[in-house]
FILO-857501 format. One line per field, with one value per residue (C-alpha): y, x, z; residue in three letters. Coordinates in steps of 0.001 Angstrom, whole numbers, plus 524288, in hexadecimal, padded with zeros to 5 digits. Example, Ala and Ser with C-alpha at 12.3 -4.5 7.8 and 13.67 -1.06 7.14 Angstrom:
! FILO-857501
yy	(7EE6C:7FBDC)
xx	(8300C:83566)
zz	(81E78:81BE4)
code	(ala:ser)
//
This chain:
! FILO-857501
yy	(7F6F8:7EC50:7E59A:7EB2D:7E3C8:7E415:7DEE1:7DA98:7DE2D:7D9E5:7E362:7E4E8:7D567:7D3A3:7CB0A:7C75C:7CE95:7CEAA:7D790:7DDE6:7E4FF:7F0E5:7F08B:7E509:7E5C9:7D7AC:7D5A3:7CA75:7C660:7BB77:7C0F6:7B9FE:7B35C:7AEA4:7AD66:7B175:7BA00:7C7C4:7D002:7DE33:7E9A9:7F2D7:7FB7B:80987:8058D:80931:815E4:81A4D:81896:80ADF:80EB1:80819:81157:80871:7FB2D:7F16A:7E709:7F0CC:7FC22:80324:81184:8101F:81806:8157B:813DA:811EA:80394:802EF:7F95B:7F055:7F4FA:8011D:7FDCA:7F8C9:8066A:80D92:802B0:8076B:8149F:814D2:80ACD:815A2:82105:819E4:815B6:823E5:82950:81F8A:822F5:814D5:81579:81D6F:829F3:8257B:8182C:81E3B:82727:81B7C:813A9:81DC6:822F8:8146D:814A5:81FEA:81C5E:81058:81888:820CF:8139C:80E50:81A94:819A2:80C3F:80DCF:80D15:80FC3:806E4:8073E:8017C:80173:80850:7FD8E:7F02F:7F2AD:7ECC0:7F417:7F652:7F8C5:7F7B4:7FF78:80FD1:81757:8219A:82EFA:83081:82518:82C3C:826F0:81F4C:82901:82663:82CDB:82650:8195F:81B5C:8215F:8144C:80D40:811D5:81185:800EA:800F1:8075C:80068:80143:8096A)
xx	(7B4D8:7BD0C:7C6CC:7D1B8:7DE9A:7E776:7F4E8:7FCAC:80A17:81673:81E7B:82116:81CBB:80E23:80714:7FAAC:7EF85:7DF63:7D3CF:7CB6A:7BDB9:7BF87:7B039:7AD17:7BBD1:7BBBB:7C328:7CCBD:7D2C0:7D948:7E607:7EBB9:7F506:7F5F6:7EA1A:7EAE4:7E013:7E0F3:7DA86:7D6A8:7D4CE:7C954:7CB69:7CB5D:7D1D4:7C5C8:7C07F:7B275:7B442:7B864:7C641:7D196:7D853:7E1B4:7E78B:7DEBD:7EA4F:7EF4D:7E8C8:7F2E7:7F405:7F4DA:7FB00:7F7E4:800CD:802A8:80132:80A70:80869:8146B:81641:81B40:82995:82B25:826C5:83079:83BCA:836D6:83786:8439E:848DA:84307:84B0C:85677:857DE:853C5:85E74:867E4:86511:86063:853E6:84E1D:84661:83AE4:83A81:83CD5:832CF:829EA:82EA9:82E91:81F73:81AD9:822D7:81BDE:80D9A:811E5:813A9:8085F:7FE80:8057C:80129:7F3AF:7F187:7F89C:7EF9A:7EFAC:7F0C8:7EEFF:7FBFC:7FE38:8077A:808B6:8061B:8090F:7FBD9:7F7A8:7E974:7E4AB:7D6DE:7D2A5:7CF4D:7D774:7D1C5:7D8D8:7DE7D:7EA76:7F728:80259:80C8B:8122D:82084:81F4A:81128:8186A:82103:819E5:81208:81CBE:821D3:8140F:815EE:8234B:81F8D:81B5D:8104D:8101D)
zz	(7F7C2:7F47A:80112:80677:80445:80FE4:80E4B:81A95:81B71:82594:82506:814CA:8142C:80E4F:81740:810AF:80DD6:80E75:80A40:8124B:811B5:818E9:81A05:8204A:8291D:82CF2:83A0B:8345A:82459:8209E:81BEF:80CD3:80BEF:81917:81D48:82927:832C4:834F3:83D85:837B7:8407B:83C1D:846B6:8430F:8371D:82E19:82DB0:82A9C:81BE6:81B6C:81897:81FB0:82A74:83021:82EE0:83103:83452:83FD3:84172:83BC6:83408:826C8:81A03:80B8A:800D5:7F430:7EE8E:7DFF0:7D713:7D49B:7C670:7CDD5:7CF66:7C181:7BCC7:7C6D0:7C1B8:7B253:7B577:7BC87:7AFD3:7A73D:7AE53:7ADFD:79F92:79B93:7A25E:79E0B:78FDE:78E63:78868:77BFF:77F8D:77A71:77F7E:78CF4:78B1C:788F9:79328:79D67:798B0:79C9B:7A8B5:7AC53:7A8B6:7B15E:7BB32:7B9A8:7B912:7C64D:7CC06:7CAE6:7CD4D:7DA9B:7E597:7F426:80126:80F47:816B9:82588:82C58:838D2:8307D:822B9:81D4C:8120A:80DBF:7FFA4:7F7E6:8020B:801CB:8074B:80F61:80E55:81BD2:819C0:815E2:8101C:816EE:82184:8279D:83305:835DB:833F0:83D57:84819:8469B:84690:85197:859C4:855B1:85CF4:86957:87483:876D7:885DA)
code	(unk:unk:unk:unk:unk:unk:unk:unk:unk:unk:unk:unk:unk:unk:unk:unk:unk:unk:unk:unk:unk:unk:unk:unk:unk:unk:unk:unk:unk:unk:unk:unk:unk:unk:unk:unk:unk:unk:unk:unk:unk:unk:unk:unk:unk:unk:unk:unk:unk:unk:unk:unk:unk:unk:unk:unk:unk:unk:unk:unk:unk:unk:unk:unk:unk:unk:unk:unk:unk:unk:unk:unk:unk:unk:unk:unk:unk:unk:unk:unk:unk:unk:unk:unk:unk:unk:unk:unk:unk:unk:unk:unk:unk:unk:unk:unk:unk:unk:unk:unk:unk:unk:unk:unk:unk:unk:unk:unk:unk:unk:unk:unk:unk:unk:unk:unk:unk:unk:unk:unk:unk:unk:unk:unk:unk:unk:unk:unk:unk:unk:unk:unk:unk:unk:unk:unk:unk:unk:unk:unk:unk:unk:unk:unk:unk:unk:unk:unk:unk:unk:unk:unk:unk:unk:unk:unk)
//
């Protein structure tokens, strides 16, 4: 199983990144660029299968989501191009039947090279290379901000 790549985040700002084997869960990485030390928490955030359960930066839940290539909002921008000029009356039918048949097998390659992350709800820091196990759901508003709210509270 190749390493994990975890990518640290402050707030929407990338703060470095560093790979991890989730088998031998070393207590501390050296995180690129900055070369700083981190301190991972193992704590019931693997489960029985070696999968990841929580965050291993916080201890946070976590969500999975979809990770697009970059290619993806030049297709939408073609398509969108496409659908304009055809209703305009701009183009020839036949070269917008060409033109929109490559858009769409575009579209249709983007989808299955698209693959699947873990991010945290508390941190941000976003997992992938890593199996997913079947339990994490996709990105829930109302889980976000009951956790959000937990963070604000004092704490009693």
């Amino acid at each position: 199983m190749p390493n994990m790549l975890v990518e640290l985040y402050d707030g929407k700002q990338k703060k470095g990144t560093f790979e991890v084997d989730v088998e031998e869960q070393p207590t501390t990485v050296i995180v690129d660029p900055s070369e700083s030390e981190l301190f991972l928490n193992w704590d019931s955030t693997i489960d029985d299968s070696k999968r990841i359960r929580g965050c291993i930066v916080c201890g946070g839940d976590l969500y999975k989501e979809q990770m697009f290539p970059q290619v993806t909002g030049i297709v939408i921008v073609l398509a969108f191009a496409g659908a304009v000029a055809g209703i305009l009356g701009l183009v020839t039918t036949w070269v917008m039947l060409i033109a929109m048949s490559v858009v769409l097998i575009l579209d249709i390659l983007i989808l299955f090279v698209v693959k699947t992350r873990l991010s945290c709800y508390c941190c941000n820091t976003r997992f992938s290379q890593t199996t997913i196990a079947q339990y994490h759901k996709h990105w829930d508003p109302d889980k976000a901000a009951q956790l959000k709210r937990q963070l604000e509270e004092p704490n009693a």
